[in-house]
C-alpha angles and dihedrals in degrees: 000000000000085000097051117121134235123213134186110185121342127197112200099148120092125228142155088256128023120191114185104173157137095023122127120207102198142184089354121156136210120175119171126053102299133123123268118209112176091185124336138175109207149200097324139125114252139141097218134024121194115194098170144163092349130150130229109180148184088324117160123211114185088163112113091213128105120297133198109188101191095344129176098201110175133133095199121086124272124202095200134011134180125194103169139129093026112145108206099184144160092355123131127206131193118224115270109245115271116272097034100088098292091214134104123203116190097192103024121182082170095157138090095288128168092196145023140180111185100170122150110017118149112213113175145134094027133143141184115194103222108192125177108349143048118290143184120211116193110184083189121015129177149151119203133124105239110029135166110203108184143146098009118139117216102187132171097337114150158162118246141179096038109183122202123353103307128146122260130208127183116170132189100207130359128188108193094190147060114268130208086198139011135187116187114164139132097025114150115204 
C-alpha cells in the first residue's frame, strides 16, 4: 500500500504529566504517500509534557505525506512543555505534495502552550529533498507564549534536489505565535 502510515511512538492518553523520553526510532522507512510520526504527543489534556533525550536517527522518508519528527500536537492547552536533550540526525525526508502544507518541522511544539523550555537539542545532517514546488523547512518550530530557547546546535541541515524556480525556505528556529517572553541565547547554527 503507497498510502499506508508509519509511527514511532505515539501518546494519545491524557495525564497530569506526560514523559516521553529517552527512546530512539532508527533506520525506519516510509515510501508512498503516508504519514510519518518519530515520537508525538497528540491531541490530549495535561498540565506538563516532558520530550526529552530521544533519538531520531538516519530515517529515511521517501513518502511524500505529512511528517512530524518530535512533535507536541494538541490543541488543548499545556501548561508545560520540554522539549530538551533530543539528537535529529542523518534522516531524509521527500516534500510533501503541493497542497498538503508544503513545510517540514524536525522538532515541532506546535500546540496552545503557556510555557516552553526547548535547551540542548542537536539538529544536524538532515535533509529534506524538495522537488517541483515551494517548500518551509523549521528545524524548530513552535508557538507558546513564554518560551527559553538555549544551547541547541543546528548544523548542515539542508534542502536538496530543487526542481524549477521555486522558492526555498529553511529556518533555524520559527515562532508562529506572539510571545509575552522570549529567551533565545547560546544557540550554535
Amino acid at each position: 500500500a503507497t498510502s499506508g502510515n508509519w509511527t514511532g511512538i505515539l501518546n494519545s492518553a491524557s495525564a497530569a504529566t506526560i514523559n516521553m523520553s529517552g527512546n530512539t526510532i532508527q533506520n525506519a522507512t516510509l515510501a508512498g504517500t503516508g504519514t510519518w510520526q518519530g515520537i508525538a504527543n497528540g491531541t490530549v489534556s495535561s498540565a506538563t509534557v516532558a520530550i526529552n533525550d530521544n533519538f531520531l536517527l538516519n530515517n529515511t522518508i521517501t513518502s511524500t505525506g505529512t511528517f512530524s519528527g518530535i512533535l507536541n500536537n494538541t490543541s488543548l492547552p499545556v501548561t508545560n512543555i520540554s522539549m530538551s536533550g533530543n539528537t535529529i540526525s542523518g534522516n531524509s525526508k521527500n516534500s510533501p505534495l503541493a497542497g498538503t502544507a508544503p513545510q517540514v518541522a524536525w522538532l515541532n511544539s506546535n500546540s496552545s502552550t503557556t510555557s516552553a523550555t526547548i535547551n540542548n537539542n542537536r539538529i544536524i545532517n538532515n535533509v529534506v529533498n524538495a522537488g517541483n514546488f515551494a517548500l518551509t523547512v523549521a528545524l524548530i518550530n513552535q508557538s507558546t507564549s513564554n518560551y527559553t530557547l538555549s544551547g541547541n546546535v543546528l548544523n548542515n541541515n539542508s534542502i536538496a534536489n530543487v526542481s524549477g524556480a521555486f522558492n526555498m525556505t529553511l529556518q533555524g528556529y520559527r515562532n508562529t505565535s506572539s510571545a509575552s517572553s522570549e529567551v533565545i541565547t547560546n544557540n550554535l547554527s
